[in-house]
MDTraj code that builds the backbone (N, CA, C; nanometers):
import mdtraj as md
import numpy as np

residues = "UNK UNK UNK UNK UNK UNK UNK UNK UNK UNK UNK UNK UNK UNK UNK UNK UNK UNK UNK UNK UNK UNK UNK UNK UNK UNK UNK UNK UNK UNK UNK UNK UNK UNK UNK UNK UNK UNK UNK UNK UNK UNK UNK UNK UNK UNK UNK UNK UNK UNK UNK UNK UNK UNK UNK UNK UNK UNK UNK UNK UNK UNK UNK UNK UNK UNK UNK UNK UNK UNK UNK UNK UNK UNK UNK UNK UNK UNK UNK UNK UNK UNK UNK UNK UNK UNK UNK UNK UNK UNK UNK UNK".split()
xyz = np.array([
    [7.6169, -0.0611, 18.2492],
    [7.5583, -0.1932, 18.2368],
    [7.4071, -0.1841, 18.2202],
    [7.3775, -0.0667, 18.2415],
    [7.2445, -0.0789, 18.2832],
    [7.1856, -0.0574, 18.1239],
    [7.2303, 0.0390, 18.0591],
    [7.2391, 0.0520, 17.9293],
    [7.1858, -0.0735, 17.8317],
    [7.2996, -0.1482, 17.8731],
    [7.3093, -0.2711, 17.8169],
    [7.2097, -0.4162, 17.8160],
    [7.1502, -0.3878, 17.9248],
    [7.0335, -0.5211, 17.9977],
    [6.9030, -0.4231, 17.9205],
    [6.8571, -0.2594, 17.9052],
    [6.8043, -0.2023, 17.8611],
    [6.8221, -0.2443, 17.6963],
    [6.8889, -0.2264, 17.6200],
    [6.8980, -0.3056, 17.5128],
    [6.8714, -0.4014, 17.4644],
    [6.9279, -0.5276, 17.5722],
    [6.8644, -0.6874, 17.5444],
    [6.7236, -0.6829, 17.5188],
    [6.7087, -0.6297, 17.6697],
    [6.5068, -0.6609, 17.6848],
    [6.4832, -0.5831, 17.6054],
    [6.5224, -0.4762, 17.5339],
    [6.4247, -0.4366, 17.4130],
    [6.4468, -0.5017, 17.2859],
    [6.5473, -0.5344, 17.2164],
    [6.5679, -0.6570, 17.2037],
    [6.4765, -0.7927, 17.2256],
    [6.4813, -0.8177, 17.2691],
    [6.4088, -0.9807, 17.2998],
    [6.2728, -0.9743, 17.3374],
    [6.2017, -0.7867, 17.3747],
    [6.0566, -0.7713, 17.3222],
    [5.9985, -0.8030, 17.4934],
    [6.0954, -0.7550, 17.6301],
    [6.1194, -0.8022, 17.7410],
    [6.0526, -0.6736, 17.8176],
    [5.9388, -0.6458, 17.9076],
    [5.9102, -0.5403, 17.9685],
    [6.0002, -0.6026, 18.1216],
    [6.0722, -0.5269, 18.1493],
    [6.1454, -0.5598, 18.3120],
    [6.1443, -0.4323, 18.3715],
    [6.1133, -0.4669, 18.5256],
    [6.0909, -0.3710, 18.5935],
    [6.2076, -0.3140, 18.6788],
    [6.2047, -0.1956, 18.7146],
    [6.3025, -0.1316, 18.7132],
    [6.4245, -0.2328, 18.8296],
    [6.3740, -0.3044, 18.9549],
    [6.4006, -0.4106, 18.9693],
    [6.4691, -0.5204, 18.9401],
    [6.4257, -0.6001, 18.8641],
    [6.4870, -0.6899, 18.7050],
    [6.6034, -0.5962, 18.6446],
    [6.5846, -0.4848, 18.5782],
    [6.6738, -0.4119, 18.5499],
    [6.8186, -0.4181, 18.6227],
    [6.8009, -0.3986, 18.7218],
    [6.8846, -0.3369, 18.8573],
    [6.9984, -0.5054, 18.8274],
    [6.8842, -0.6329, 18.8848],
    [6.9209, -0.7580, 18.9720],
    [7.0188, -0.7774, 18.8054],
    [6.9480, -0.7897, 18.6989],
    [6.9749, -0.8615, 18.6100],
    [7.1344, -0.7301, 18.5463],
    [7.1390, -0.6350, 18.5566],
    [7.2557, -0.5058, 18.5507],
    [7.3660, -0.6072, 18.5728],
    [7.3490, -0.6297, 18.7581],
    [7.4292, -0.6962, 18.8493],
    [7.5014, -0.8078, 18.7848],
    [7.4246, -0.8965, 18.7849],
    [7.4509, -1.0146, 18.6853],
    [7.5270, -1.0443, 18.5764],
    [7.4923, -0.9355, 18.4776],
    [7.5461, -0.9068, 18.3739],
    [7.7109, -0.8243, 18.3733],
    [7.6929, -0.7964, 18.4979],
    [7.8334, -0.7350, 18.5394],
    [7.9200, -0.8374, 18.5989],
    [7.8866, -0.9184, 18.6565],
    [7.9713, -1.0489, 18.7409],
    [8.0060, -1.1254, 18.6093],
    [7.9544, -1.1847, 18.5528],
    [7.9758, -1.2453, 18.4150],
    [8.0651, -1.1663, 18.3350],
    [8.0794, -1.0472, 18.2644],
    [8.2027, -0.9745, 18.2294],
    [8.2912, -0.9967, 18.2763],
    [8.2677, -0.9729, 18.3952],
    [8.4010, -0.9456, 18.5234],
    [8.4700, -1.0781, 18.4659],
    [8.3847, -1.1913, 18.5033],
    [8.4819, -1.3414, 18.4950],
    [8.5269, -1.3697, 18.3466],
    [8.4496, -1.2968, 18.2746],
    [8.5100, -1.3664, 18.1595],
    [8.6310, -1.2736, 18.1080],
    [8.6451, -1.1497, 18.1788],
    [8.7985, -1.0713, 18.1907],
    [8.8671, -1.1182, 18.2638],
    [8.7958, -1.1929, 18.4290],
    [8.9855, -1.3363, 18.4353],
    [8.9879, -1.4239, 18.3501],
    [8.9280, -1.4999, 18.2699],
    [8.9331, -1.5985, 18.2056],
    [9.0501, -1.5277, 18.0919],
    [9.0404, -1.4021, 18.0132],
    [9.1052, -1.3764, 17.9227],
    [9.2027, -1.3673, 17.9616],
    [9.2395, -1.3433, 18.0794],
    [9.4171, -1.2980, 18.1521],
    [9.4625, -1.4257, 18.1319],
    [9.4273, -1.5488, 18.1484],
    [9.4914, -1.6978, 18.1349],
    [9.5681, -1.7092, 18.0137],
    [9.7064, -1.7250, 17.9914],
    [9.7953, -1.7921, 17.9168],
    [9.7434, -1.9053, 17.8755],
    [9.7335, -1.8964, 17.7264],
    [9.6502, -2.0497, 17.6709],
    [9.7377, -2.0498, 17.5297],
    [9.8700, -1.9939, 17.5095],
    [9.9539, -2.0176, 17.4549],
    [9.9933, -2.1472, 17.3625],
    [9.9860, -2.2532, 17.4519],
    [10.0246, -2.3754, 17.5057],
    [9.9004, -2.4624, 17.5005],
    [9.7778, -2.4061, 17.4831],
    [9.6453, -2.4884, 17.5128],
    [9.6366, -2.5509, 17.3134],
    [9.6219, -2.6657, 17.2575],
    [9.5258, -2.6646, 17.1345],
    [9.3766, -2.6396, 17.1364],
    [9.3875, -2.5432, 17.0673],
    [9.2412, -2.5161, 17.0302],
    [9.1285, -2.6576, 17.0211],
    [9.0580, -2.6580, 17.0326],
    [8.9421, -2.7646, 17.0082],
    [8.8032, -2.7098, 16.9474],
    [8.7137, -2.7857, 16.8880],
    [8.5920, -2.7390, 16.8507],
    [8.5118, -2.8450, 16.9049],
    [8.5737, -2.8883, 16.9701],
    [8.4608, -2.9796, 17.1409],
    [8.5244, -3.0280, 17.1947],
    [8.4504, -3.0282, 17.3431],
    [8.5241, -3.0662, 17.4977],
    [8.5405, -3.1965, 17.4916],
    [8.4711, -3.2709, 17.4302],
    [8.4652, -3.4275, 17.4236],
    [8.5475, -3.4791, 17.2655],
    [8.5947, -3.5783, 17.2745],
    [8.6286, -3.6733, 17.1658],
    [8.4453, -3.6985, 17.1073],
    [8.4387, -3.6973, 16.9692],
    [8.3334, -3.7086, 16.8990],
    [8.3692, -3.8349, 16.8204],
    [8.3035, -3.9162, 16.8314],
    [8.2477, -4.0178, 16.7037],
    [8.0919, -4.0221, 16.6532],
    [8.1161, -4.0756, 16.5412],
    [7.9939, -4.1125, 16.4569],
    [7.8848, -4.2358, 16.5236],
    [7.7341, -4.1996, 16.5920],
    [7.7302, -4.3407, 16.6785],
    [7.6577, -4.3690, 16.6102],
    [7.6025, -4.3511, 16.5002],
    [7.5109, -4.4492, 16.4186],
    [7.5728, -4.5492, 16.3552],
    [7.4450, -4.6401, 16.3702],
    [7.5189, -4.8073, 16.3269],
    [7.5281, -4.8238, 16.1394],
    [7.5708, -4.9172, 16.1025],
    [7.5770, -4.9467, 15.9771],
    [7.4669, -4.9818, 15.9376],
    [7.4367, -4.8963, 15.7965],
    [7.3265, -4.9242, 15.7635],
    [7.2958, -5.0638, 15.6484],
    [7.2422, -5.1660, 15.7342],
    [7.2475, -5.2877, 15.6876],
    [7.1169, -5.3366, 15.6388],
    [7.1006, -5.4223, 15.4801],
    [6.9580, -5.4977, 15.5096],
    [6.9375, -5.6463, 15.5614],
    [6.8519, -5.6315, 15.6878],
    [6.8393, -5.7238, 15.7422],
    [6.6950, -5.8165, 15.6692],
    [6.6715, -5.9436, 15.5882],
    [6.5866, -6.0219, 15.5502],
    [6.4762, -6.0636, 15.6236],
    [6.3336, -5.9667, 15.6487],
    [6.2989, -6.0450, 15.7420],
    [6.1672, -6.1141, 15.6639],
    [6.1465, -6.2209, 15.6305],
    [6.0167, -6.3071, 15.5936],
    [5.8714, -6.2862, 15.5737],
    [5.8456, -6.2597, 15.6951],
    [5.6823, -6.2073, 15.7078],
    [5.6709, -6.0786, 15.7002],
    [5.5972, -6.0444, 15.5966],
    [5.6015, -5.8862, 15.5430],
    [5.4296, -5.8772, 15.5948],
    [5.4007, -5.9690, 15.5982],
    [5.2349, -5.9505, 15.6379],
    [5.2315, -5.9271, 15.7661],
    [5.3323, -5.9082, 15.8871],
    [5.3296, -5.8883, 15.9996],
    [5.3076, -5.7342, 16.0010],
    [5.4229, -5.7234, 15.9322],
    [5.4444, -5.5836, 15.9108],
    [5.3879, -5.4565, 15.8986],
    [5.2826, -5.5054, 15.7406],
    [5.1985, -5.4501, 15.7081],
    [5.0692, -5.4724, 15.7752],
    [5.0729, -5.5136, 15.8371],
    [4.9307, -5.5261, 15.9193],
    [4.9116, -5.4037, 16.0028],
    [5.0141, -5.3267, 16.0543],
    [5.0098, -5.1846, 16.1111],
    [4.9856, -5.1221, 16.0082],
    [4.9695, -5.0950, 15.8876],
    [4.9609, -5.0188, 15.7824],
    [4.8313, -5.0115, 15.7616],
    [4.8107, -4.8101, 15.8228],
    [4.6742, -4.8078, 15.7883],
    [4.6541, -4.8106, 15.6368],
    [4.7261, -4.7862, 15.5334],
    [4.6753, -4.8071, 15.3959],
    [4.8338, -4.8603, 15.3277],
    [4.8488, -4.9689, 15.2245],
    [4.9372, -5.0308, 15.1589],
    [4.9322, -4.9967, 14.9840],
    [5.0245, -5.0324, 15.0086],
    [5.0349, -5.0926, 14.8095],
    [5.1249, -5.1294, 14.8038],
    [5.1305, -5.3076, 14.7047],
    [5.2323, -5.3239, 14.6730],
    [5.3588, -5.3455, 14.7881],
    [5.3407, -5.3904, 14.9208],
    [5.4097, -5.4728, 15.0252],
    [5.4532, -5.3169, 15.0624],
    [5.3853, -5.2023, 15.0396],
    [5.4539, -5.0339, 15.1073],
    [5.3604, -4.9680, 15.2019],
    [5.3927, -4.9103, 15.2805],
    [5.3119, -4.7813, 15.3685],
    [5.2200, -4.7080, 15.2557],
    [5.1604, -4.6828, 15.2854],
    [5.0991, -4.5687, 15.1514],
    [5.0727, -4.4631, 15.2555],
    [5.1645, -4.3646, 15.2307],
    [5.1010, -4.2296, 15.3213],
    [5.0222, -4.0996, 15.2545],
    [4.9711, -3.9574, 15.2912],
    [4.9238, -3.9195, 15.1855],
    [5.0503, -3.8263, 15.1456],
    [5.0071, -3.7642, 15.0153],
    [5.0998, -3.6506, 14.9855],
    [5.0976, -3.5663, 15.0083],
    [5.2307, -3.4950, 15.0652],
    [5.2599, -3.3612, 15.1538],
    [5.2969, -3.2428, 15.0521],
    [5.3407, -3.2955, 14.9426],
    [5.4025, -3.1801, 14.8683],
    [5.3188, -3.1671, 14.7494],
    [5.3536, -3.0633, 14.6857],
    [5.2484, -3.0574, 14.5674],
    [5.3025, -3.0596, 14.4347],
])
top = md.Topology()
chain = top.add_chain()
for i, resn in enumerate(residues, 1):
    res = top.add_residue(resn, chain, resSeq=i)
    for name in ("N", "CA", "C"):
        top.add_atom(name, md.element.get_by_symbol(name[0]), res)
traj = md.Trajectory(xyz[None], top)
């Protein structure tokens, strides 16, 4: 294991002391361990999923709503044209 936590942190650019090494070894060994009971579980019988939750779409419909005073609007607009934002250009 120790091998292995030696790898990461060199890897991920990690100076750990021999310490860290040791605690984080440990760690890295309890976590294996469980995820070798987890594999012993019969999941035969389980459907697969690609999330724990039911997913929907929560964005609303995209609707145009009429609203009147455009001069409200634009009054936050540090620069306009033509009832628009005028921002500068980003691309070239």
């Amino acid at each position: 294991m120790q091998i292995d936590v030696e790898q990461v942190a060199r890897l991920a650019r990690l100076g750990l002391t021999p310490e860290e090494k040791k605690l984080f070894g440990e760690q890295l060994s309890k976590i294996l361990d469980h995820a070798a009971t987890l594999n012993k579980l019969n999941t035969d019988k389980v459907t697969p999923l690609t999330h724990a939750l039911p997913l929907k779409n929560v964005m609303r419909e995209d609707t145009v709503i009429p609203f009147e005073n455009i001069e409200d609007i634009m009054a936050n607009a540090p620069e306009q044209e033509e009832h628009m934002f005028k921002v500068p250009r980003i691309i070239e």
